[in-house]
C-alpha positions as CSV (number, residue, x, y, z in Angstrom):
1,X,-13.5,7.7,10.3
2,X,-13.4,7.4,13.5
3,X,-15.8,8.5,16.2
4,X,-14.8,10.7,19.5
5,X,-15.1,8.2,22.0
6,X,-13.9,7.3,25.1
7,X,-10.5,5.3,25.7
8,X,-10.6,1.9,27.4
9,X,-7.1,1.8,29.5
10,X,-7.0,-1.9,29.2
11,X,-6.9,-1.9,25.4
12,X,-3.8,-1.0,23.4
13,X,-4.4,2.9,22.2
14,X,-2.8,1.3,18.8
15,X,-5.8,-1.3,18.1
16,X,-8.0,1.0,18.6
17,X,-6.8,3.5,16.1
18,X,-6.0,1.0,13.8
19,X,-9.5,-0.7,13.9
20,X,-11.7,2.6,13.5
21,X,-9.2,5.3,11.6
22,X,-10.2,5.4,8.0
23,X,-7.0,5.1,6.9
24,X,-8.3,6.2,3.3
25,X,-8.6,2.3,2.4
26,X,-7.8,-1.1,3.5
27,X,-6.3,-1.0,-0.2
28,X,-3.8,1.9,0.6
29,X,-2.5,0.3,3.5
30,X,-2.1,-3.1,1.9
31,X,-0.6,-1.8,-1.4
32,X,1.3,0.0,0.2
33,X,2.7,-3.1,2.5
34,X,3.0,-5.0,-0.9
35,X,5.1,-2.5,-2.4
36,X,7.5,-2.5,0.5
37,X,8.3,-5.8,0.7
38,X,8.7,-6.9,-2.7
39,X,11.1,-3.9,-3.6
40,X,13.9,-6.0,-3.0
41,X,12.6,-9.1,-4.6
42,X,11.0,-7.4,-7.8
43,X,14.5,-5.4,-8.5
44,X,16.2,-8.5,-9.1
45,X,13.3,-10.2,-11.7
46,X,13.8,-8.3,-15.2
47,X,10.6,-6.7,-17.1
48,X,10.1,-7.0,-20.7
49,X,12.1,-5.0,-22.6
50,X,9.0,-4.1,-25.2
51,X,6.2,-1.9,-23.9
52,X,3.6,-4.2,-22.6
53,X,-0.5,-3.3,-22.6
54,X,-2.2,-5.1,-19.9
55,X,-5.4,-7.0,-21.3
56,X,-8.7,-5.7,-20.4
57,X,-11.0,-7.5,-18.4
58,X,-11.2,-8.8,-15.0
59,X,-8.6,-7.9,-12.2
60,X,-7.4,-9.1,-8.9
61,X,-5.0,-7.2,-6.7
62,X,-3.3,-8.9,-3.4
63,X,-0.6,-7.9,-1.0
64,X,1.6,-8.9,1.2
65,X,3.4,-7.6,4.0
66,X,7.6,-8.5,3.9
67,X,8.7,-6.2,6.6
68,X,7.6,-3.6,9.3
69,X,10.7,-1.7,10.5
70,X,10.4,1.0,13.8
71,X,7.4,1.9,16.0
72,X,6.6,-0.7,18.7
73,X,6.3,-4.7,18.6
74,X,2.9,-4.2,19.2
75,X,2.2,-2.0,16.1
76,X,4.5,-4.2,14.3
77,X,2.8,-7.3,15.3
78,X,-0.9,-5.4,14.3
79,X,0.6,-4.5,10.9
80,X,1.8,-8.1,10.1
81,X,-1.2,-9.5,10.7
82,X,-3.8,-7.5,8.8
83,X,-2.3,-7.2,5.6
84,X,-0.9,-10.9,4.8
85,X,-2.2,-11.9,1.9
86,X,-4.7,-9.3,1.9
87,X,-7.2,-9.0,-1.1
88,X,-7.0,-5.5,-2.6
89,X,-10.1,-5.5,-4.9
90,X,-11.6,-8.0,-7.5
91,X,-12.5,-5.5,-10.5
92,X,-13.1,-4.9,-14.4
93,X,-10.3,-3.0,-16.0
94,X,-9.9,-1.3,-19.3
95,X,-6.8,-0.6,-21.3
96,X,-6.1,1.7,-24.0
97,X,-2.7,2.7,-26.3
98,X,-0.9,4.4,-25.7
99,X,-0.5,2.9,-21.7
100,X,-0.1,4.6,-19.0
101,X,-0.1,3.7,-15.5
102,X,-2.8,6.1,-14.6
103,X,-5.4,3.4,-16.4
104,X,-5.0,1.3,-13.4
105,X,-6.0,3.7,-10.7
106,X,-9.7,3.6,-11.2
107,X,-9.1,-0.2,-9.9
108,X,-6.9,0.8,-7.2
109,X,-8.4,3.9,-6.0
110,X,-5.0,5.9,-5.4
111,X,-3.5,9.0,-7.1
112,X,0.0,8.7,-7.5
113,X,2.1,10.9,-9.5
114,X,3.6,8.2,-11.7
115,X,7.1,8.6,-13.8
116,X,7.9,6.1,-16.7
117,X,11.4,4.5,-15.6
118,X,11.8,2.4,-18.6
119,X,9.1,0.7,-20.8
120,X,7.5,-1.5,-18.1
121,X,8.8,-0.3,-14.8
122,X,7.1,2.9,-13.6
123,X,7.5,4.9,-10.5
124,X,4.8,6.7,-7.9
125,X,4.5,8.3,-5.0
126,X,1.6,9.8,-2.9
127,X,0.9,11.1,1.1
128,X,-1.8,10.2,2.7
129,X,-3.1,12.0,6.6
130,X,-5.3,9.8,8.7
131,X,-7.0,11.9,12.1
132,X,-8.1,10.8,15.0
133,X,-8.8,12.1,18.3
134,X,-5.5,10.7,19.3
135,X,-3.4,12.7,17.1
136,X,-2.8,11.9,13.4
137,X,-0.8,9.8,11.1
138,X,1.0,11.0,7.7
139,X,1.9,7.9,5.6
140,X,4.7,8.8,3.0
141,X,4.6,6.2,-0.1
142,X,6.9,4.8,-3.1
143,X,5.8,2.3,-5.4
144,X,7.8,1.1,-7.8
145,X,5.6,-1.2,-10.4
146,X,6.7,-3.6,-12.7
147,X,4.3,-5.1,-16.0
148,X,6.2,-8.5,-16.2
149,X,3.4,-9.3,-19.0
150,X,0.0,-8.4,-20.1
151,X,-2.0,-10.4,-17.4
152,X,0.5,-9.9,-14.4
153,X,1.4,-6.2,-13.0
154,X,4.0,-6.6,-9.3
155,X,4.6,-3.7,-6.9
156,X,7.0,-3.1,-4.3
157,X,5.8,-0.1,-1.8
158,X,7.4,1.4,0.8
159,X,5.1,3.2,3.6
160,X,6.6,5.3,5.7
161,X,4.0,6.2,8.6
162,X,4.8,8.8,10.8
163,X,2.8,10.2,13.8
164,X,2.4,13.2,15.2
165,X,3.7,14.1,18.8
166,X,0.5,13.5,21.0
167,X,0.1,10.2,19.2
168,X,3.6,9.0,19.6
169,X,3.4,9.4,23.2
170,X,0.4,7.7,23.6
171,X,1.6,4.6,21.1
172,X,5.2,4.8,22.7
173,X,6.7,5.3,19.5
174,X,9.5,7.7,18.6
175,X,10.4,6.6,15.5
176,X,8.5,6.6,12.5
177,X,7.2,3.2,11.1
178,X,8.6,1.8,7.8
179,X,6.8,-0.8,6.1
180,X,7.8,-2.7,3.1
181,X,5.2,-4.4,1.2
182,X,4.7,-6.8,-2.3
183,X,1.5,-6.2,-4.0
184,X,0.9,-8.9,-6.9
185,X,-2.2,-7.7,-9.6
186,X,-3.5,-10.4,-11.8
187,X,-6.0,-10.7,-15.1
188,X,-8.4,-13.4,-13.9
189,X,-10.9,-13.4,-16.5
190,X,-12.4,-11.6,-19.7
């Protein structure tokens, strides 16, 4: 979290907050950046038409940032840079039948309200409020997930971050900021 402290003028009010805000993890805001961007790209791939259980055993999880719509070049520019190719986590994982996606979020520490869309596509969303002393930040996400097969999960995520009207003033930023992200989530070992 971050502390109340004073505000160097010379520094970007955006860096700061973005550097010290817990912004409930550095795996939110990456999975979430994952998500975005590969929603377009992951629509167009087709999942298995059978049910697919993941294999237990040892998971990696990394994003990608595709696209940061709104707010200011600078916060666009912060964004980009933080979350490319981003590690998520490197953690065991254990699957049982009957599958649900909730078995994955002890790995990726969110809580999602998840909806089954067909046998391997499923469909979450989840809000997450940052504070600071400089206002705060409500980040709206949608994750579609697809199980392509039982040692590969993709996500696309779409984060919509919105801040409130102190904060906007002090980032210059009057529209909300929309970033689309592709998270990939890989069985690396037993």
């Amino acid at each position: 979290m971050m502390r109340n402290q004073t505000h160097d003028e010379n520094q970007p009010v955006f860096a700061e907050m973005f550097f010290k805000i817990d912004w409930g993890t550095a795996k939110t805001i990456t999975l979430l950046t994952a998500i975005l961007l590969s929603a377009g790209e992951l629509s167009a791939q087709q999942a298995p038409s059978e049910l697919v259980l993941p294999q237990s055993g040892l998971w990696q999880g990394w994003s990608t940032v595709q696209e940061v719509q709104g707010c200011t070049a600078e916060i666009r520019a912060d964004i980009k840079a933080r979350a490319q190719g981003q590690a998520l986590y490197s953690d065991r994982a254990s699957f049982n039948k009957p599958f649900s996606l909730d078995q994955f979020e002890g790995i990726w520490q969110i809580d999602a309200d998840w909806s089954q869309k067909s046998p391997n596509i499923w469909h979450g969303s989840f809000v997450g409020i940052d504070r600071s002393p400089f206002g705060r930040v409500t980040k709206n996400t949608s994750v579609t997930t697809f199980i392509r097969s039982d040692s590969l999960v993709e996500q696309s995520a779409i984060v919509t971050m919105a801040f409130s009207p102190d904060l906007a003033k002090k980032l210059g930023a009057q529209s909300p900021c929309i970033i689309n992200m592709r998270i990939v989530h890989r069985r690396v070992g037993p």
